[in-house]
C-alpha positions in Angstrom: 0.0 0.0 0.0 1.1 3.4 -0.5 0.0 7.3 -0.6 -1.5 9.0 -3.5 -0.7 13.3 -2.3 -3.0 15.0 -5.1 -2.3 18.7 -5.7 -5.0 20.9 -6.4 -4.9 21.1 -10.4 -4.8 24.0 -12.7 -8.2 25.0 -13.6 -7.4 27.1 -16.2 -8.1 30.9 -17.2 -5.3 32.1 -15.4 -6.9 30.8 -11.9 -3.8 30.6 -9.9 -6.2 29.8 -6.5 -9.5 28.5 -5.5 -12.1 28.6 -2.6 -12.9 25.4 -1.2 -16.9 25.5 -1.0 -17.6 21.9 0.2 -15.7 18.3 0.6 -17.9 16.0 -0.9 -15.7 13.1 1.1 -14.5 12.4 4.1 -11.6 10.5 6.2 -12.0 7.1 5.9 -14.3 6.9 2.6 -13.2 4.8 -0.2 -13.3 6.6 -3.5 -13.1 5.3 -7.5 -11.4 7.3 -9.7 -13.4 10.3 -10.9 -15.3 10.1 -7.9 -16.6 14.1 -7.4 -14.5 15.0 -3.7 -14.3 18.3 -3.6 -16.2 21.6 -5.1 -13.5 24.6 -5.8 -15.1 28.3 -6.9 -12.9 30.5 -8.8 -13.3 34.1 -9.8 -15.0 32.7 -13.5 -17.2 29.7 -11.8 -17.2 27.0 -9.4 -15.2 23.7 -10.7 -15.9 19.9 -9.2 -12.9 18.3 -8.8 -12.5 14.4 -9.5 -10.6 12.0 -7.7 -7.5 11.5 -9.7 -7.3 7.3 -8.4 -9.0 4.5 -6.5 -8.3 4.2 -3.0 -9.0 5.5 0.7 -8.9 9.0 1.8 -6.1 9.3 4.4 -5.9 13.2 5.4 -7.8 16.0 4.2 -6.4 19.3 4.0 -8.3 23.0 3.9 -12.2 22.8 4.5 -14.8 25.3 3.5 -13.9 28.6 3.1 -10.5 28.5 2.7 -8.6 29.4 0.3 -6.1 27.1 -1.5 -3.3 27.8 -4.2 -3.1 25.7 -7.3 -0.4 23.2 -7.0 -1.0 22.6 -3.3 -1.6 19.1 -1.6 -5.3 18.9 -0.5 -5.7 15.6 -0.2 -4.3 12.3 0.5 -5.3 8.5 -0.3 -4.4 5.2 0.4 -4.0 3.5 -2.7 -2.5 0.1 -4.1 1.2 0.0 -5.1 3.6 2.6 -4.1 1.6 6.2 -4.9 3.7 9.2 -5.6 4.4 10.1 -1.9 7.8 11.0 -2.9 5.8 14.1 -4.9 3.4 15.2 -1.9 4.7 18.4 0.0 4.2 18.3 3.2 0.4 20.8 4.5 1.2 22.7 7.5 -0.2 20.7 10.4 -2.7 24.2 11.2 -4.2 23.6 7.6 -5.2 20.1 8.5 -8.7 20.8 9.3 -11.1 17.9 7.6 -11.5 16.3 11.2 -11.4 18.8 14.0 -11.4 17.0 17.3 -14.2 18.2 19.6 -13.7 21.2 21.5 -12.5 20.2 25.3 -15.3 20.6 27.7 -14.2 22.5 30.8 -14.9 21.0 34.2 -18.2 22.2 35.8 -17.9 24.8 38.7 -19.8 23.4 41.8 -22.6 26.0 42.5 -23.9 25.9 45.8 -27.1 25.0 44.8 -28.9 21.8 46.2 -30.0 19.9 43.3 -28.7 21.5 40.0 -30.7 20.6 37.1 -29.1 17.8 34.5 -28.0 18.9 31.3 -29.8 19.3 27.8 -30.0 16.3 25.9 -29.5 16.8 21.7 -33.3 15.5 21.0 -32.7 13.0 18.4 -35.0 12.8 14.9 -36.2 9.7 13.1 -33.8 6.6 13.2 -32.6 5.8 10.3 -30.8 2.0 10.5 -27.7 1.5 7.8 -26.2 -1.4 6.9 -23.0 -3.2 8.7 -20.1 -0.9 8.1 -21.6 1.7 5.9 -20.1 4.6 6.6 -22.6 8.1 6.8 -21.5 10.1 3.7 -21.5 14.4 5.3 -19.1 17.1 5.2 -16.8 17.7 7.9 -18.8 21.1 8.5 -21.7 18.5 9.4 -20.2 16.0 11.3 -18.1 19.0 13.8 -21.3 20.8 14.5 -23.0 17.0 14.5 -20.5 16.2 17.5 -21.5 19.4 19.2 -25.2 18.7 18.9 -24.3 14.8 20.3 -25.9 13.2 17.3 -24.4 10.2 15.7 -24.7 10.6 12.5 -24.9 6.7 11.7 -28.6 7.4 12.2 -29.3 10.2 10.1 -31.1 10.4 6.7 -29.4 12.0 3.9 -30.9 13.9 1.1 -27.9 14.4 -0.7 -26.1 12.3 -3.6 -25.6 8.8 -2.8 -27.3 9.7 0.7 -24.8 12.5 1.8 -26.0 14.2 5.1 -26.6 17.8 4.2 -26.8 20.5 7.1 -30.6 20.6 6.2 -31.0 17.0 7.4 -29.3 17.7 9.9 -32.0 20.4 11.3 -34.4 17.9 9.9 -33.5 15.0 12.4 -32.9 18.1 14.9 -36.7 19.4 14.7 -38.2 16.0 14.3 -36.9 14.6 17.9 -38.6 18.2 18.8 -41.6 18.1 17.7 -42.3 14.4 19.0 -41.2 15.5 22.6 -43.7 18.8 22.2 -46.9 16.1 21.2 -46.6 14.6 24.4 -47.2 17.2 26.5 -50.9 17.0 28.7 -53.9 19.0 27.6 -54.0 22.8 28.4 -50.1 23.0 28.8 -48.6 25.8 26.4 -46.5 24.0 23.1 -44.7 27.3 23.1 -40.7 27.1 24.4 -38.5 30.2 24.7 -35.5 29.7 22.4 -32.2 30.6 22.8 -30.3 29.2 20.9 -28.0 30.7 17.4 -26.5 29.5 14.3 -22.7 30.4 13.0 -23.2 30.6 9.3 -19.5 31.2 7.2 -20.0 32.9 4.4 -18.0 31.1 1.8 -17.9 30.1 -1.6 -21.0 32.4 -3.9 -22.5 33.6 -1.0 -18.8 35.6 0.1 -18.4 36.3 -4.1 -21.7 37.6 -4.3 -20.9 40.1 -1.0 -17.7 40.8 -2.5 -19.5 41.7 -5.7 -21.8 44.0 -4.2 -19.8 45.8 -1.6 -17.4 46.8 -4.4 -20.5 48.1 -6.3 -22.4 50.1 -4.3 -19.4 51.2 -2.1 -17.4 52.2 -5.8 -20.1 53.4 -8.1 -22.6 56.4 -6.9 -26.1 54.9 -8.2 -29.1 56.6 -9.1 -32.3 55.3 -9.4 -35.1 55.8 -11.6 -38.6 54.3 -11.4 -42.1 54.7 -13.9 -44.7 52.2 -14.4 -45.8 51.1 -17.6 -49.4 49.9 -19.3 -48.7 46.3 -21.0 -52.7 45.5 -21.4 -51.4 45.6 -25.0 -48.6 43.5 -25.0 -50.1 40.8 -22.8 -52.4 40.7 -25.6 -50.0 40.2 -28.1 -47.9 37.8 -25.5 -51.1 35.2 -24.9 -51.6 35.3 -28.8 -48.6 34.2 -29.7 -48.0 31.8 -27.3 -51.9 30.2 -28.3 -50.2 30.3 -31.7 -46.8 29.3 -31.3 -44.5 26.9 -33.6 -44.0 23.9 -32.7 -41.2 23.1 -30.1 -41.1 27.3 -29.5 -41.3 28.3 -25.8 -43.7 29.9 -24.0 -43.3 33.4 -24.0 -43.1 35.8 -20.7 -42.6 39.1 -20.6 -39.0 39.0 -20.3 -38.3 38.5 -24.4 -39.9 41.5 -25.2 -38.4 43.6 -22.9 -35.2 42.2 -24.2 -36.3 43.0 -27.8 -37.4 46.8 -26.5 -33.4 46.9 -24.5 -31.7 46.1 -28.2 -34.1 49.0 -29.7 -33.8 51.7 -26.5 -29.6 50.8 -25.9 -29.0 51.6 -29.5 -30.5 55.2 -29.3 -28.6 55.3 -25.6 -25.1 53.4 -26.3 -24.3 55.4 -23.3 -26.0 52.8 -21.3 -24.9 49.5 -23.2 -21.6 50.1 -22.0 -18.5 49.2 -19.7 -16.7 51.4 -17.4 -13.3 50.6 -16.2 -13.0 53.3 -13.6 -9.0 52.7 -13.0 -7.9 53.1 -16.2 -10.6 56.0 -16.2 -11.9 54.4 -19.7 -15.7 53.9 -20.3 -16.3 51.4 -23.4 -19.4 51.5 -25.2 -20.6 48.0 -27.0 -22.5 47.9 -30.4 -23.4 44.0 -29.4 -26.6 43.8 -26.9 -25.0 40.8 -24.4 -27.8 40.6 -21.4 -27.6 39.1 -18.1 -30.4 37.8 -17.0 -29.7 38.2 -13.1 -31.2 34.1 -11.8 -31.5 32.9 -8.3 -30.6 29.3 -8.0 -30.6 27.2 -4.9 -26.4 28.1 -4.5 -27.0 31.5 -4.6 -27.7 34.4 -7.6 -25.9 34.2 -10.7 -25.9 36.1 -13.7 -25.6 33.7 -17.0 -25.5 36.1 -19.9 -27.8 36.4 -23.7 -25.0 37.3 -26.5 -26.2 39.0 -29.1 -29.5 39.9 -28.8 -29.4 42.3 -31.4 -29.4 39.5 -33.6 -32.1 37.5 -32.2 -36.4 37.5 -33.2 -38.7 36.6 -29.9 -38.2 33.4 -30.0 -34.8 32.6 -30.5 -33.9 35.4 -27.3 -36.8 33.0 -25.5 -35.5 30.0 -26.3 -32.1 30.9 -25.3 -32.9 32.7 -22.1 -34.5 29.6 -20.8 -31.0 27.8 -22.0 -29.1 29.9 -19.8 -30.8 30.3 -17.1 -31.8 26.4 -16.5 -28.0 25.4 -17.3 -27.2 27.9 -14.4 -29.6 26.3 -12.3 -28.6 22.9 -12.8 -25.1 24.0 -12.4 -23.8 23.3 -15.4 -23.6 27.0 -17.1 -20.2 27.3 -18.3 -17.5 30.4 -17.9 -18.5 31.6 -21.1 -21.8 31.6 -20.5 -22.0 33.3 -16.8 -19.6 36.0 -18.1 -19.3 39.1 -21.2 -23.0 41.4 -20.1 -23.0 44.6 -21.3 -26.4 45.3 -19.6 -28.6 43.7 -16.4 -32.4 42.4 -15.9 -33.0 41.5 -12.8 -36.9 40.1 -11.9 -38.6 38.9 -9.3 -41.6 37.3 -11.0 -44.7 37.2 -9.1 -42.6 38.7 -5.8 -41.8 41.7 -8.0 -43.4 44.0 -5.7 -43.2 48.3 -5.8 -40.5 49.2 -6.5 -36.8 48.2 -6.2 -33.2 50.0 -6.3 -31.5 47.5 -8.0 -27.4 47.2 -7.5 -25.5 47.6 -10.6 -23.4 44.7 -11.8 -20.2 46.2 -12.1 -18.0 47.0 -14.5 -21.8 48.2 -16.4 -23.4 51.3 -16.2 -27.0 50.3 -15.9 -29.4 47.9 -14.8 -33.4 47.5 -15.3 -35.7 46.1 -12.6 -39.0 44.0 -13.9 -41.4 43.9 -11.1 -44.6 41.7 -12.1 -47.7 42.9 -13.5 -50.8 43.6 -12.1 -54.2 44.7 -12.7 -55.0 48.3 -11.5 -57.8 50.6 -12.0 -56.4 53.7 -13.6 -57.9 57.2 -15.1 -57.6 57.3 -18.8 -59.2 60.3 -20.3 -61.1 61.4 -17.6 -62.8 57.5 -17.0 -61.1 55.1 -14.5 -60.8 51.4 -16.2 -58.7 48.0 -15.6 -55.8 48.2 -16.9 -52.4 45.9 -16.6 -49.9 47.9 -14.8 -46.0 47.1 -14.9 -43.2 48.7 -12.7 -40.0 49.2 -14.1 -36.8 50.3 -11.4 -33.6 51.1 -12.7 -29.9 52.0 -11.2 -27.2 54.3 -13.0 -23.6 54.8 -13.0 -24.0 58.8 -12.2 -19.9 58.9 -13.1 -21.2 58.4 -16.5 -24.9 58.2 -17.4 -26.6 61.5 -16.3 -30.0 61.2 -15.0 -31.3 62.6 -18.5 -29.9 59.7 -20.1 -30.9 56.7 -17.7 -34.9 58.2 -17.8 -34.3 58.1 -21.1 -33.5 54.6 -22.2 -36.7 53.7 -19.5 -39.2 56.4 -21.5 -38.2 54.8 -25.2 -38.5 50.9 -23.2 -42.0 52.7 -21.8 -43.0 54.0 -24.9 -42.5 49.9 -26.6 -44.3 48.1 -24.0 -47.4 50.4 -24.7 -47.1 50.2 -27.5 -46.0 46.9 -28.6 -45.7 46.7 -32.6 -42.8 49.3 -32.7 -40.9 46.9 -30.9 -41.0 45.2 -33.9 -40.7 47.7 -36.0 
């Protein structure tokens, strides 16, 4: 038997480090080559990284959060045959985190109190019974703050893959001994307990990208908002037409296309707003291609996968590939390319639109448009108050470079094409 040392590899794109966002193994599990163990986010996307050989995982080293240069060891296995130990470089002992040994609990101070009450219990969920020697799959994130709640973990469901414990099961098997102990109470006695208890949540991997992201925005680039509401009764018209009469194998249409269609239209009258700013070289570059993000929550966090060349698209081909985009970024498998290159922002909410909104800007751009979802409203045309379908639109400039003239602008000329939904077409 020997040791396999595996080095974190070059991902590519000039990445010369990545964050570790989650061990997908632990010490002691066996592993087959190109076995997923460990989930690495660059500045450009976040990379699964395979096991490079069969064998058992010896010593892991760096766990979430931390931040780990290419060419380092990171982990260790026990393989057949004589590995390349002679090519592993030595991880500092403090870096050897994957298995924190509990914390040591202090000795109790005797209080002169007669009969002091017994400790809390960790309630204990639903049993789950594996088989001989099958070894609970978690992250060592789970099974430290697992130790601290005194749950064994052997009798835990997992919802992950292969039947990995996720901190959510975790909570699950938590609240489930809870609720059992709260059903037996006797009749008339409140269910209600005081809580006092917190959660430590490390903000790693997207979520610490996206707050990165932001701070830098809104703390570099003086917005300023702008908000109007616009009538679609018209376009939704047009929008439930041509989806009744759609070709075949075209997606269904929201209102997101058109306003997309409108953005290609209002950006070329305003190329002051489809446009870059790059405020150390003090250079702003304006783009005659329409690339749109389409800013998309997914259950890791928000990302922004990106439509390239809208200008060239008709509705349905900026449909179809919007919902290409955005359901490869959900399903994690939008690529660099495809999550990078916007020259201009959507962000929506759907049916939680609400009001009103100041979105941030996604920097290096100058602009972004808020969709809020549509409602109807009674308003006063002409002197008579009818039903109409009201829109909101919010939208945040770069005041370094796009005066307030220029950003109402762009949101009149999309106003004016949503009312009026032929000249989009135009």
């Amino acid at each position: 038997m020997g040791t396999f040392a595996f080095k974190l590899p070059d991902i590519g794109e000039g990445v010369v480090e990545g964050e570790v966002v989650e061990w997908m193994v632990a010490v002691g599990d066996t592993v087959k080559e190109d076995d997923p163990i460990l989930s690495v986010m660059t500045d450009k996307a976040t990379v699964e990284i395979p096991a490079p050989c069969d064998g058992t995982v010896t010593n892991i080293i760096g766990e979430a959060g931390d931040i780990l240069p290419v060419g380092v060891v990171c982990i260790e296995f026990e393989v057949d045959g004589d590995g390349n130990a002679a090519a592993s470089e030595p991880a500092p002992a403090a870096e050897e985190k994957a298995e924190p040994a509990p914390e040591p609990t202090p000795e109790p101070v005797p209080e002169p109190t007669p009969a002091p009450e017994p400790a809390p219990v960790a309630v204990a969920g639903p049993v789950v019974e594996r088989a001989p020697g099958t070894k609970p799959l978690a992250s060592p994130a789970v099974r430290q703050r697992a130790r601290a709640a005194g749950v064994d973990l052997y009798h835990v469901a997992g919802s992950g893959p292969a039947g990995r414990i996720t901190h959510a099961d975790l909570d699950v098997h938590l609240s489930g001994g809870a609720s059992r102990a709260s059903s037996s109470m006797p009749m008339g006695s409140s269910s209600k307990v005081a809580k006092t208890g917190t959660e430590e949540i490390k903000v790693i991997g997207l979520r610490r990208k996206i707050a990165d992201s932001m701070m830098a925005s809104y703390s570099t680039i003086p917005h300023f908002s702008y908000f109007e509401e616009v009538d679609v009764t018209e376009l939704e018209s047009l929008r439930q037409h041509l989806n009744a009469t759609r070709p075949e194998g075209a997606p269904k249409l929201t209102y997101l296309p058109f306003i997309m269609l409108a953005l290609v239209k209002g950006l070329g009258q305003r190329p002051e707003c489809n446009a870059l700013f790059d405020d150390e070289a003090g250079v702003v570059t304006r783009h005659e291609a329409i690339h749109l993000g389409i800013a998309t929550q997914t259950d890791r966090g928000l990302y922004v996968p990106v439509v390239k060349h809208v200008e060239a698209m008709d509705i349905w081909s900026a449909a179809a590939e919007m919902s290409r985009v955005t359901t490869a970024t959900r399903d994690g498998k939008a690529g660099v390319d495809e999550l990078s290159g916007s020259t201009f922002t959507i962000t929506s909410l759907g049916r939680m639109g609400g009001l009103g909104a100041t979105p941030i800007i996604n920097k290096p751009e100058v602009g972004i448009l808020g969709v809020h979802n549509a409602k109807d409203r009674a308003v006063v045309i002409d002197g008579r108050v009818e039903v109409r379908r009201i829109m909101n639109l919010s939208s945040s400039w770069d005041h370094r470079v796009v005066d307030g003239h220029d950003g109402a602008s762009l949101v009149q000329l999309l106003k004016s094409m949503l009312e009026h939904p032929a000249t989009i077409f135009m």
